[in-house]
N, C-alpha and C positions, 0 to 999 in steps of 0.2 A: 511590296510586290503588287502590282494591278492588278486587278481583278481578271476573274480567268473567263473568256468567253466562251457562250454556251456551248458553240462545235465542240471546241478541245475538250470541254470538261465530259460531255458527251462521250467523244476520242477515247478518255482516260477511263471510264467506265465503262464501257464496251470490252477493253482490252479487260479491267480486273476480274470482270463478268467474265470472262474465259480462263483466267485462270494464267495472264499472261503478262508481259514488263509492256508497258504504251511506248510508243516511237516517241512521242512529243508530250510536253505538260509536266516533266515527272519533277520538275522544279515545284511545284505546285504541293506537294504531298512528300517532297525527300527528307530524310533527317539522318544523322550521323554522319554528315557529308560535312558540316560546317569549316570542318577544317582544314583538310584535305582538298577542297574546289579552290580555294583562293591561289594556293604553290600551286598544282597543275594549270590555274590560268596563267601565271608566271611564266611557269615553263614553256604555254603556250607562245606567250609575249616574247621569250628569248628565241622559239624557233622560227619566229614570222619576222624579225626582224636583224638585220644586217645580211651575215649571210645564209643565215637562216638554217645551219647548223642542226642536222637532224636526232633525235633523241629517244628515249624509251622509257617506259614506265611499267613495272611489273606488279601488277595488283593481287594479293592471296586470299584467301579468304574461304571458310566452308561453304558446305552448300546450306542458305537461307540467310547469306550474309548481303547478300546485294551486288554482286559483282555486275551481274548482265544490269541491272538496274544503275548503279555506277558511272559506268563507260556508257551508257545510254545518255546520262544527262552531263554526261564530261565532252560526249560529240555534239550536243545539245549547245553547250556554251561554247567548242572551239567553230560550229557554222555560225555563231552569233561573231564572229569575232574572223570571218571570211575565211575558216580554213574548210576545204570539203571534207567528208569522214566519211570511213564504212567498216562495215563488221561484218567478221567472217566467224564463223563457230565452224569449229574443226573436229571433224565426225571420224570415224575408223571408215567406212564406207565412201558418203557422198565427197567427205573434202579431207581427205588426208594431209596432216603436214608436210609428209616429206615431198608431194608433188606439189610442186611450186606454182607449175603451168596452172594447177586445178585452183590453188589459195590466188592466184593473180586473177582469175578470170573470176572467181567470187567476188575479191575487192572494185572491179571493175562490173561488174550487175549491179554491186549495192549502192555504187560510188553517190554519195548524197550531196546535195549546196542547199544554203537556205533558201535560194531562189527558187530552185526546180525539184525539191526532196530526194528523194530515191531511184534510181535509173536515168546518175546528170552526165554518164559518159558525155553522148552526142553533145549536149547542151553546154560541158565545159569547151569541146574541141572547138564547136563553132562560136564559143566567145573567142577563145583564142583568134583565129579564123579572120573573125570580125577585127579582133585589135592589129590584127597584122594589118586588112586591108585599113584602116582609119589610121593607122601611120602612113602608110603610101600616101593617103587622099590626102592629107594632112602635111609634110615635109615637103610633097611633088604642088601641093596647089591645083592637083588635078580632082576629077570626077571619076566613079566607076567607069561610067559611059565611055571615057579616055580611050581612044586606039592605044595607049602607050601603058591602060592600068594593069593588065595581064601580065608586062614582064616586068613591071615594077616589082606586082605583086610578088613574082617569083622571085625577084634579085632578093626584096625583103626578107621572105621566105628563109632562101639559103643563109642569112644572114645569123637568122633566128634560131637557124637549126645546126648550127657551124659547128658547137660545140658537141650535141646530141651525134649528129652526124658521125664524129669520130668515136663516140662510147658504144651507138646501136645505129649503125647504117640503115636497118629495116626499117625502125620504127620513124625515122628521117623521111624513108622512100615511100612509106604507106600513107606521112603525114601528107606528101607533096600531091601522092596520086589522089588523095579526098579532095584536095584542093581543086586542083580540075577536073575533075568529075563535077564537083559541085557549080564550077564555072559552067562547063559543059551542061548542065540541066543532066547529068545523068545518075539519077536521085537511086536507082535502083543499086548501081553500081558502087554508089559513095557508100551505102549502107552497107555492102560487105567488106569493102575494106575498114571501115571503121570498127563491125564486126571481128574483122581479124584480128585489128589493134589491140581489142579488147580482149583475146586470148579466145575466142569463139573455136573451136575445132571447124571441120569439115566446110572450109570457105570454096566455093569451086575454083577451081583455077582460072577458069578465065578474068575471073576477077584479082586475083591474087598477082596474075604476070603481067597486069597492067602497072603494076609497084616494084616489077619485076623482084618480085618475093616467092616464096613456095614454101610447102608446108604447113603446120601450127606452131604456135608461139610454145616453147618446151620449156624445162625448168631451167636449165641454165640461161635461157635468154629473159624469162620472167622477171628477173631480178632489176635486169638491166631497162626493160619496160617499163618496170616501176616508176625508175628513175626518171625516164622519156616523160610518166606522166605527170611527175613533181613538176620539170622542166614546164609543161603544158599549163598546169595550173598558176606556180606563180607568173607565169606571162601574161595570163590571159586576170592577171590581177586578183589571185586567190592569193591566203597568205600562207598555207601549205598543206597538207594530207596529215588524217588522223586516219589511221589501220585500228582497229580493233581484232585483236585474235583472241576468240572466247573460247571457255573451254579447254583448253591446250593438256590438260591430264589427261584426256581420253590418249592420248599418246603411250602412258601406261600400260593399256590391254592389248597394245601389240606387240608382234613377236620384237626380239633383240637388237634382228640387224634392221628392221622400218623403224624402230625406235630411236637408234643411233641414227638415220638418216635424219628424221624428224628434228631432231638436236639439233642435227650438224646445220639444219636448214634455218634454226633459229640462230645459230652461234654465227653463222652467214650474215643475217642482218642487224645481229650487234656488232659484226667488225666493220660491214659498211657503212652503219650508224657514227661509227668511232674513226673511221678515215673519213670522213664527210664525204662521201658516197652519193648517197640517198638528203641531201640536203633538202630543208621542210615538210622532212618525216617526223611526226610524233605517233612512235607505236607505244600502244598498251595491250599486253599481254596477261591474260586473268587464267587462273587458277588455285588450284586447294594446298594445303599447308603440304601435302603428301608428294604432288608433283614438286614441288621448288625444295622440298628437305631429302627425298627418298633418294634414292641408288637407281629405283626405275623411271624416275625425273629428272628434274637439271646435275643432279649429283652423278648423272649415269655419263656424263660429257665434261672434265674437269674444267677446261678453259672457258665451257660456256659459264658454268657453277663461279668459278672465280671472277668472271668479268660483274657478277649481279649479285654476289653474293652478298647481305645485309645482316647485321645483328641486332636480332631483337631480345628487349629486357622483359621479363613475368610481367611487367605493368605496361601496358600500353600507354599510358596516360601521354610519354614525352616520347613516343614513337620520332624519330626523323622522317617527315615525309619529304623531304628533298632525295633523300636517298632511294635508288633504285628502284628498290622491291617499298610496300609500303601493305601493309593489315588494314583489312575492314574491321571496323568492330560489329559482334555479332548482335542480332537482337534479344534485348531482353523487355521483358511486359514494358516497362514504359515506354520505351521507344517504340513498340507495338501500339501501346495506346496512345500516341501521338501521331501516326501514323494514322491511326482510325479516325481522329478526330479531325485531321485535313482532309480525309478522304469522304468522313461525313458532311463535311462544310463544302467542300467544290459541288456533292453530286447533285446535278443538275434536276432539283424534285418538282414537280405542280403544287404541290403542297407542303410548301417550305419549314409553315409551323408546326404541322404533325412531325415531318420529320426531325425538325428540333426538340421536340418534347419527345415522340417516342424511342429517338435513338440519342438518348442523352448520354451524359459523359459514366452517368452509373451503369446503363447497357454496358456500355463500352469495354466500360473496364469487368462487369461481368461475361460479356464475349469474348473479351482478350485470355483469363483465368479461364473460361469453358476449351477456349484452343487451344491453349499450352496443357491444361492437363490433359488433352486430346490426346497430346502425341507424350506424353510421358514427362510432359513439363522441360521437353526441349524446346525450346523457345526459339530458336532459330531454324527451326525447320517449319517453323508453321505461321511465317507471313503471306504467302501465297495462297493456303487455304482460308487464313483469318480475312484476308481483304476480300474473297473468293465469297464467303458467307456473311461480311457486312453488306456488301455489295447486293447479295440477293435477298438481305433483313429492308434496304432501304428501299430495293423495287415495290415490296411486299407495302408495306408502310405508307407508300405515294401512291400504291395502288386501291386499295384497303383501307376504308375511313374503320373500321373496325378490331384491324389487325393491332394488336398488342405483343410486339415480340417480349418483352420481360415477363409475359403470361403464356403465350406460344408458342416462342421459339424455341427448337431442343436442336443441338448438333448430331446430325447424323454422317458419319463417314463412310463413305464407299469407298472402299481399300481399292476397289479397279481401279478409283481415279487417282490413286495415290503415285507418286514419283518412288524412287526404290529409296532412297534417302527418308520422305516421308514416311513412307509402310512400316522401315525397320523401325524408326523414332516409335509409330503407335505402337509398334507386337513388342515394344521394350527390348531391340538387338541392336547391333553393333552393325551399323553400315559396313558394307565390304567393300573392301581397299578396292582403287580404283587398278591397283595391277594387277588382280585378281584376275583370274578366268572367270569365276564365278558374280562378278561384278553388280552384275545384274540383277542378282538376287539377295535378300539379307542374309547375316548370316546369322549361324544360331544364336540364342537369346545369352546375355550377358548375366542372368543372376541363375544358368544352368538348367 
């Protein structure tokens, strides 16, 4: 691996200094991944080429098992590899699954390229844009300047859109009207219809009936946008769309019949996945052992349950990760303390040798023992607070020619900052089920 430059490593400690998964670098510091990156870049490599054939990938795993972390450095390697990605985390409130229009217009905010990061809507459409007029310029022998390049560009246009046109006539008619707008210099007007594209509610009309469109993009036409932006991308020489939908148990705490919608919304884009629909879609889908086995999760929609359904053996050791569904393994001390120990070696200190000598690998492993017995010697709930308080051992340390954490340092926990997973781990109870009403809170202690 190269060596990590000093921004990103920067980047990477910033984020763990809050207490959060970093956008970029997390190759840098991952582990338990070895095996399971090599088959998903596979499957990347089978959906980016021929016809590119779209697919799914169901991730399980508890909480402090690495999911968000995961799919973070899985989107990581499918932009290195020209596919754009984004992630949606799906809340009971801000982003419900069952509204489609809502999870389409998140995918389309977050939409990432290695080129442009996060918010590459505009930036994919107008490479498209660009490739369409560079065929014209290119086939015709002409110049923009060309009296003749305008309906060039429009014949190419319909050309490119023949097939989109017959699946979603809108998202065809909104492509065209950016287009001349854009010709037009009328930058004001290009931006809401592109706005719209993106699933933007409240576009004003006057811009909308220049596409002769109306309305907002709703759930049943979301789906089909999707697709319009597969189309977009591999044109515009992407090799195809990575969705992330995190989270997806919170589906559990709603009532019956949002829940059944919820499903049915997922069970929607494993049958378009599996009629090659959505072709150069690789979705991965994360959640806890309780959504993909309960009755209030995939078992609550039978056809979804059997299309993904996976069996796993007591030993993970020869898990199939080819297969569907696929387990994180959780953490246990070493892997905690190999974890500390890349994270101690990238952060970027003034004073390199203190920090080598005062945060040595015997700290370490006495930090790593101080957090697990913190939270009751559950191990897997306490990588985020362990990285959380290496993190502010090593500020200490670079900043402090005097500081001595194996003589200073004591863990202090503040339960306010605790996540409800973490809290119950420390007070010694049982997490409450995610389809609880009571969810939110732990529940009573498990030795009575």
């Amino acid at each position: 691996m190269t060596p990590i430059a000093p921004d990103l490593a920067r980047d990477i400690v910033s984020a763990l200094r809050a207490g959060v998964v970093p956008r970029t670098g997390l190759e840098y510091y991952a582990t338990g991944l070895d095996l399971l990156l090599p088959v998903v870049e596979s499957e990347l490599d089978e959906v980016a080429s021929g016809e590119g054939r779209g697919r799914s990938k169901w991730v399980r795993g508890e909480y402090g098992t690495g999911k968000t972390f995961a799919t973070r450095l899985i989107s990581a390697r499918a932009r290195a590899k020209r596919f754009a990605t984004t992630e949606v985390q799906i809340s009971i409130n801000d982003t419900p699954l069952h509204h489609l229009e809502t999870v389409y217009r998140r995918m389309m905010e977050r939409l990432s390229t290695d080129a442009h990061g996060e918010g590459a809507f505009r930036a994919v459409v107008d490479a498209w844009l660009y490739e369409v007029g560079d065929e014209v310029t290119r086939l015709k022998g002409i110049t923009e300047d060309d009296p003749q390049f305008a309906a060039l560009l429009e014949t190419r246009l319909e050309e490119k859109l023949a097939e989109l046109s017959t699946r979603n006539p809108a998202f065809s008619q909104v492509l065209r009207a950016y287009s001349r707008a854009m010709q037009e210099g009328d930058f004001q007007g290009a931006q809401g219809l592109l706005a719209w594209l993106a699933g933007q509610p409240h576009i004003d009309r006057s811009i909308t009936s220049r596409a002769g469109v109306k309305g907002a993009v709703d759930g049943q036409a979301a789906l089909t946008f999707l697709r319009g932006v597969l189309t977009v991308l591999r044109q515009a020489g992407h090799a195809g769309l990575v969705v992330v939908l995190d989270e997806v148990e919170t589906i559990q705490r709603m009532p019956p019949p949002t829940r059944e919608k919820s499903l049915n919304a997922l069970r929607q884009l494993v049958d378009m996945l599996a009629n090659n629909e959505l072709p150069g879609l690789y979705l991965i889908v994360t959640g806890t052992f309780a959504f993909f086995d309960d009755y209030k999760g995939l078992k609550g929609l039978a056809p979804l349950y059997q299309r993904i359904a996976t069996r796993f053996e007591a030993d993970p050791t020869f898990d199939n990760l080819r297969a569907p569904q696929v387990r994180l393994p959780a953490f246990d001390e070493v892997r905690l303390l190999e974890v500390g120990r890349r994270v101690r070696d990238l952060f970027p200190a003034q004073h390199a040798e203190r920090k080598a000598q005062r945060a040595n690998d015997a700290f370490l492993a006495a930090l790593t023992k101080k957090v697990a017995t913190g939270f009751g010697g559950k191990v897997a709930v306490a990588p985020r607070i362990f990285l959380r308080e290496l993190v502010d051992v090593l500020d200490k340390v670079d900043q402090y020619d005097n500081y001595d954490p194996a003589k200073q340092y004591d863990l202090k926990l503040d339960e306010a900052e605790l996540t409800a997973e973490e809290l119950a781990a420390r007070r010694g109870e049982e997490p409450a089920a995610a389809g609880d009403a009571g969810a939110d809170k732990p529940k009573k202690r498990l030795d009575g």
